[in-house]
N, C-alpha and C positions, 0 to 999 in steps of 0.2 A: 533726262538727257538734256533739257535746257536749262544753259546756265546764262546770267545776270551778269555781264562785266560792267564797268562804270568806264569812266573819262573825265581828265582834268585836263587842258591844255589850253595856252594863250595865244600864243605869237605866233602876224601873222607873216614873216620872213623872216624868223629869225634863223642867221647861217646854224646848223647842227654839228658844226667843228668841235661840238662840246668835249672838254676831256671825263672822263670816269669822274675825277675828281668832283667836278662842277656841275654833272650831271647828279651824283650824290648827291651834293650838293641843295639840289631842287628839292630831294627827297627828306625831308628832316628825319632828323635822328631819332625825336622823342614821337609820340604817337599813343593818341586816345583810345583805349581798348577795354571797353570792364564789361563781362570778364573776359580775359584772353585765356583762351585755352592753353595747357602744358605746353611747351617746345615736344615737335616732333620724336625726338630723342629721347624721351622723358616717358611719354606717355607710351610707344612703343617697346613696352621692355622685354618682347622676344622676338626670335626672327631678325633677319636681314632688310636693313632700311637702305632707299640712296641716300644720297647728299652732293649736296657741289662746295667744293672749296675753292676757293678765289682769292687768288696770290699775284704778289708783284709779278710786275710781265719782266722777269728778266729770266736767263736759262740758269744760273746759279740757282737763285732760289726755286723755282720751276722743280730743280733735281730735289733738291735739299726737301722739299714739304713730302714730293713722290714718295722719298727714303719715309719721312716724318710718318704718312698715311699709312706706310706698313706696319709702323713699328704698334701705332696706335689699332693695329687690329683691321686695316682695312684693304680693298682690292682699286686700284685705278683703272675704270672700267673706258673712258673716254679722255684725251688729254688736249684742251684746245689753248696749246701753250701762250697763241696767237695776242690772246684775251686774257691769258693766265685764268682758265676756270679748267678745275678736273671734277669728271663726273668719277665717285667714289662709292660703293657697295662697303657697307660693314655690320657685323651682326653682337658689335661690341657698345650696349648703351649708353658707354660714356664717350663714344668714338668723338661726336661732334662739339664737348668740353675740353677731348685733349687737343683735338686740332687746332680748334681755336688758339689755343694758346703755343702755339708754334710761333718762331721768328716768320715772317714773310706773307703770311697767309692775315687775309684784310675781312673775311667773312666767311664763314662755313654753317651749312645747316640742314636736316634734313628736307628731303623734298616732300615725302609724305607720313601722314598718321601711320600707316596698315604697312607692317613687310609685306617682303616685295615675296610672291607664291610661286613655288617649281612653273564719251563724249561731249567733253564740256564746249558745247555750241552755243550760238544765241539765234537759235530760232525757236520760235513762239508758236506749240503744237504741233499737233504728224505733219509729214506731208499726205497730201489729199491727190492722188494718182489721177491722172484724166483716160478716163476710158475709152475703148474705142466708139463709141457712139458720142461721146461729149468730143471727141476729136474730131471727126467727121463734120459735127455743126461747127466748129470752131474752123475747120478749111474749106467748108462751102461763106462763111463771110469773109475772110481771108483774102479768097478768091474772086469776090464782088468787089474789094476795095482796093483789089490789083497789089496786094503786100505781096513780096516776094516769099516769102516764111508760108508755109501753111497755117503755122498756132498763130499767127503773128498778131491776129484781130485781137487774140486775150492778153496781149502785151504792152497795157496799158502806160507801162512804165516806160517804154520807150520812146513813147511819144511826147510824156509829161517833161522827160528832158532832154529832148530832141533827136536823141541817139538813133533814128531810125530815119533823119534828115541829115546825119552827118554822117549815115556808111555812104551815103551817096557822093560825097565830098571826098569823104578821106575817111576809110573802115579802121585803122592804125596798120603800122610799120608791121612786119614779119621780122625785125632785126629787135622789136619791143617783146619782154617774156614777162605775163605778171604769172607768181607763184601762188597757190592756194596752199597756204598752211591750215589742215583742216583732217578729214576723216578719210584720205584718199580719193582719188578721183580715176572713174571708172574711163581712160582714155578708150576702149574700142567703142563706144559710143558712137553714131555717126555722126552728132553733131558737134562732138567736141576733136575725133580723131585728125580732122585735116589742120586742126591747129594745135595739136598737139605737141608737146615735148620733151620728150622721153630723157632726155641727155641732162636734162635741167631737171629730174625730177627723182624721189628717193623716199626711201620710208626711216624717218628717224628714230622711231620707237626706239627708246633705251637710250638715247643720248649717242649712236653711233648711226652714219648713214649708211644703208644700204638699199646700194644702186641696181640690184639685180632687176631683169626686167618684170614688170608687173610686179614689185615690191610695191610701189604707191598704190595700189588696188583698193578699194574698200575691204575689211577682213569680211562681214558680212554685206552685201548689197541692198538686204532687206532693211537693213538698220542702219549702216553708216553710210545714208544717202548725203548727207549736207555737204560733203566736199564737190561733189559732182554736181550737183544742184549752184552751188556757188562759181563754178567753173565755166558754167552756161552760162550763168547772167553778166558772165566778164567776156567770152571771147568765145561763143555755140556760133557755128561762120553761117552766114550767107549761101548755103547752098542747097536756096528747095527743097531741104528735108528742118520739119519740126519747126525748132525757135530763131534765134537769133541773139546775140548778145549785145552789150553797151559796143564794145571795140572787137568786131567781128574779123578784124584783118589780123589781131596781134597773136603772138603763142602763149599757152599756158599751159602750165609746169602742174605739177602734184606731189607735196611734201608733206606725207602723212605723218600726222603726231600723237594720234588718239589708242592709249593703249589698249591692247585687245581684249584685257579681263572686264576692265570697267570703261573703258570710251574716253576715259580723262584727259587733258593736256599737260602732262608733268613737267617741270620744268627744262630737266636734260632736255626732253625732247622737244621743246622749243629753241633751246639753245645751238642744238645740233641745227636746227631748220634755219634758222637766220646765216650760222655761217654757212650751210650750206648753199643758200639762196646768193650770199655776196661772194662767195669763191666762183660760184658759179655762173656770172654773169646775168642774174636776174636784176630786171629796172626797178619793178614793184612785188610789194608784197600784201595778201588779202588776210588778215586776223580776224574769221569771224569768232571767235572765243576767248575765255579768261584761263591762265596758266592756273591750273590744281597744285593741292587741294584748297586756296585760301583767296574767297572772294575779292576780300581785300587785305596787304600785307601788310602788318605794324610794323613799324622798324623800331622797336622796342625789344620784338621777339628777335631773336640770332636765328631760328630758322627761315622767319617770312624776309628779315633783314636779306640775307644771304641768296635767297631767290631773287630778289630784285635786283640786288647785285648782278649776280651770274645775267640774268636775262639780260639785263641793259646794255652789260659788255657787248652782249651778240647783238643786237639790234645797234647800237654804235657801229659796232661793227662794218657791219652790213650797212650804214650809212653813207660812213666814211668811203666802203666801197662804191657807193653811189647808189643803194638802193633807196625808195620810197615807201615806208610800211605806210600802211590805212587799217583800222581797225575799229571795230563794233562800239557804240556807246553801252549797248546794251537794254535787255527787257524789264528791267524793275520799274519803271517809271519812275526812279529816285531823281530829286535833285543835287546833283551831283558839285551844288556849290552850297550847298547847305552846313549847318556847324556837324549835325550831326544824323548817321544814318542807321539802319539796324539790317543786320547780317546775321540771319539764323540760319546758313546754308554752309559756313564753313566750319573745320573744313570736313572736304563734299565724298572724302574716300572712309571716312571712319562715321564717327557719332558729329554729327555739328551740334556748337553749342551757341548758342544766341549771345550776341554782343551788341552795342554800342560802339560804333565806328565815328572820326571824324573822317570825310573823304579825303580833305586837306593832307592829311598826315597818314591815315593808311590808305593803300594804293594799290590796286586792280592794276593787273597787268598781262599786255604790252600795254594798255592802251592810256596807261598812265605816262609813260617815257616821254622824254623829250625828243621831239622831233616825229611823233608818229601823229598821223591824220586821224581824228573820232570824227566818228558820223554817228547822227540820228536819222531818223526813221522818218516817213510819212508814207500817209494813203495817196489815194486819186484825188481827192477835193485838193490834196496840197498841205493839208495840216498834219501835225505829228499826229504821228500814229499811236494808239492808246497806251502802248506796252510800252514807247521807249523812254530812254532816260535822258536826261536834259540838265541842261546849267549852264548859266552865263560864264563866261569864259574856259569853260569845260569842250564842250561843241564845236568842232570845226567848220562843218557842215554839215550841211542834210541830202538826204537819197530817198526815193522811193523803197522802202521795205515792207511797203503793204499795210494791211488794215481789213480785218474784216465787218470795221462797223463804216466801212466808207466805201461804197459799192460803187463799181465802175458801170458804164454802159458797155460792155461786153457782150460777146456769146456766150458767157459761162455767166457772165454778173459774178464773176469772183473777186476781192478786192487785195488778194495775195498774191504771188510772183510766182507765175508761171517760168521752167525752167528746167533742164534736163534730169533725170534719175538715171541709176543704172539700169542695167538692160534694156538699153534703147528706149525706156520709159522718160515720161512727162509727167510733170506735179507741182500743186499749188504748196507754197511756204509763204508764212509772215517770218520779220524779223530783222533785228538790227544788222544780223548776220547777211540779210537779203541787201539790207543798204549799203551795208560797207563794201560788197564787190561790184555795186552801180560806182562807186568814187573809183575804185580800183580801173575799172575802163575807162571812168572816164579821164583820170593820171594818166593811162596808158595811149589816149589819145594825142594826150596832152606833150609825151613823151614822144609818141610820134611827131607831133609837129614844130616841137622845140629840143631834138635829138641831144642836146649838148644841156640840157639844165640839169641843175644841181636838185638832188632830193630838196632842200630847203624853199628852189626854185621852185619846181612843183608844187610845192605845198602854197606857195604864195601862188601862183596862176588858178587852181582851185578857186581859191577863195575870191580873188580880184574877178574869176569870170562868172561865178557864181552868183543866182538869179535873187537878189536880196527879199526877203521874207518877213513881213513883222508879226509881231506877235499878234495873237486874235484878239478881235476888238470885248468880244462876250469872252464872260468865265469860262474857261474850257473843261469840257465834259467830253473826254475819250470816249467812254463806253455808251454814252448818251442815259445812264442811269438817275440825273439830275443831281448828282456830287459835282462839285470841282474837283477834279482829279489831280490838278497843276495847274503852278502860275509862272507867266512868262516875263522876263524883267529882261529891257532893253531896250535898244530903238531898233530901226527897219534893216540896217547894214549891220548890227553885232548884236545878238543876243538870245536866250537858253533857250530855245527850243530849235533854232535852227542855225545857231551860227552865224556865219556869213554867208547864208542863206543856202540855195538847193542848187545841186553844180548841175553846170549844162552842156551837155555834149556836143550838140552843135556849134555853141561860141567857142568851143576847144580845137576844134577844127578849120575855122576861119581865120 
């Protein structure tokens, strides 16, 4: 169930007016891959595959590819003319050869290995559920140190970036929505229902929204806990029951993406979620995961090509509208400015075959796109946390996502992020998935108190309030097993382990 995304990104205001083209652009064309698995297309030779094709945005050719996709054997199953990308079903294996070569259409390729039959996250291990007897000791300290929260004593995280000094100031706006793109989020929750938002919230599975109510639900609650868990640590209110989140005053939405057979993130249904998020009037958006089935996508291959495409469209998209994505660095502890990496996990719906990756050139995503916030990870002591992944000018920032070799002085002494589960349940989670929605509230804050700035804005206040971190003086040993596990290159204000250091919730509010 845990997946590994990466992150490359620089700039720290740079405007994201970017066009497709230039956004390509960033993405080179050629890309280090031995061996590169078949194209989608190829290796799938029975059954009914998707694919996205991605065509000029005008309505001529729009029509003209429509007529094109039939004739070539296939169904238009979603049309986001907006973007020029159609999500496309066909059970013909040379579907994604003929398309390509259609007048108008700029990329086409399947989305997965496996036809489609009648949860890639980035948290690191189960969650670990707080019983009613660990909870009881966790509200009797609580209550000695006057926290309004009951769990609040095991909330270490709140504290470390002040978020727990600035609901007193300013909790965030009720006119601010960050959206959790994730495994659904269980809103009858009591601690997430008073901020809940139903009207902003959908299940995109398959590449189409649907808004029916309690569509964005978890399909399982036992197993697809991570979107609810992520939704508390963004915005669980202030109201004497359980936790509390970063930005307790804001709403938050739930745009499930995680198909029901396997849990995956396929890329339709990413795509669907970003425009859905920007039609929708959502500010921020929380990526804890990497788009299936391909850790990282070569743009060599026409089908990993063609996802990146497709995807970036919707996240531009969604920019242009004025949202803010943030999104997971991820658990490999790879350095993610290295020449080169090794990727035996893709892709994650069939057989994976081991590769050699450069990160430069193939590309994890959203969290590779331009314009989207990466976060790493840290414990309580303040340093990264053993699992996450890191790289000088990859790293935006850093968050608390926990750490279990870095033990808080707690009532639990647990050194993971405590956070809501469904059915009214509470549970510890590590992971970059845990840090990326501490950034999300605390944008949301930020968003609150600078109503009028531009996602690119954001991104630059982030970084400029964020508590600058330098690298550790000693060899760093994550797990304390006496390896160097990672090395940090930089100075004290930019560099791979934390960015432009660890964002603060409090200075976002003043």
């Amino acid at each position: 169930m845990a997946h590994l995304p990466s992150r490359r990104r620089l700039a720290l205001a740079v405007p994201v007016v970017l066009s497709l083209t230039a956004s390509l652009g960033f993405l080179p064309a050629a890309a280090s891959a031995a061996p590169v698995p078949a194209s989608a297309a190829r290796t799938a030779d029975a059954g009914t595959l998707a694919y996205v094709v991605n065509t000029k945005v005008d309505h001529g050719t729009i029509r003209k590819v429509k007529k094109a996709v039939a004739e070539a054997g296939g169904t238009v199953v979603a049309a986001y003319d907006r973007i020029g990308v159609l999500v496309v079903h066909s059970a013909n294996p040379d579907f994604g050869q003929k398309i390509r070569a259609v007048r108008g259409v700029q990329s086409a390729g399947a989305t997965r290995t496996a036809p489609l039959s009648a949860a890639g996250t980035t948290d690191e291990g189960a969650a670990q559920v707080l019983s009613k007897a660990e909870a009881a000791k966790v509200e009797k300290a609580s209550d000695a140190a006057g926290q309004s929260e009951p769990l609040e004593a095991d909330q270490w995280d709140l504290r470390a970036i002040g978020a727990d000094k600035a609901a007193t100031i300013n909790p965030g706006s009720k006119r601010v929505t960050v959206a959790v793109i994730d495994t659904g989020v269980d809103d009858t929750h009591p601690d997430l229902a008073p901020n809940f938002s139903a009207s902003q919230s959908a299940n995109c599975v398959g590449g189409v929204a649907d808004t029916t109510p309690g569509a964005w639900r978890p399909y399982d609650p036992a197993e697809d806990y991570h979107g609810t868990h992520v939704a508390g640590e963004i915005a669980a209110a202030r109201n004497g029951i359980g936790v509390s989140g970063v930005a307790p005053g804001v709403k938050v939405a739930g745009i499930k993406v995680s198909d029901p057979k396997d849990g995956l993130f396929y890329p339709e249904n990413v795509v669907c979620a970003f425009v859905f998020a920007a039609d929708h009037g959502v500010e921020i958006t929380n990526n804890s995961y990497y788009v299936d089935p391909w850790l990282y996508n070569c743009m060599d291959d026409p089908d990993q090509r063609a996802i990146v495409d497709a995807v970036n469209r919707a996240q531009l998209y969604a920019q242009k509208k004025g949202t803010l994505s943030v999104a997971s660095a991820g658990n490999s502890n790879h350095d993610l400015d290295s020449d080169a990496l090794e990727d035996a996990s893709s892709p994650d719906d069939t057989t994976p075959v081991t590769r050699t990756v450069d990160p430069h050139e193939c590309f994890d995503i959203p969290t590779q796109l331009p314009g989207v916030v990466t976060v790493s990870a840290t414990g309580v002591k303040g340093a990264k946390s053993y699992y996450s992944s890191y790289g000088l000018g990859v790293v935006d920032v850093a968050a608390p996502g926990g750490d279990k070799f870095q033990i808080p002085d707690t009532p639990s002494a647990n050194g993971r992020i405590l956070s809501t589960l469904p059915n009214n349940a509470y549970g510890f989670l590590q992971g970059t998935s845990m840090a990326s929605p501490h950034v999300a509230g605390v944008a949301a804050l930020l968003k609150s108190t600078h109503p009028h700035a531009s996602p690119a804005q954001l991104q630059a206040l982030l970084k400029l309030q964020a508590d600058a971190t330098s690298c550790p003086t000693e060899p760093y040993d994550g797990d304390g097993n006496g390896v160097v596990d990672a090395t940090c290159v930089g100075g004290k204000r930019l560099n791979g382990f934390y960015g432009f250091g660890v964002v603060n919730a409090l200075r976002a509010v003043k």
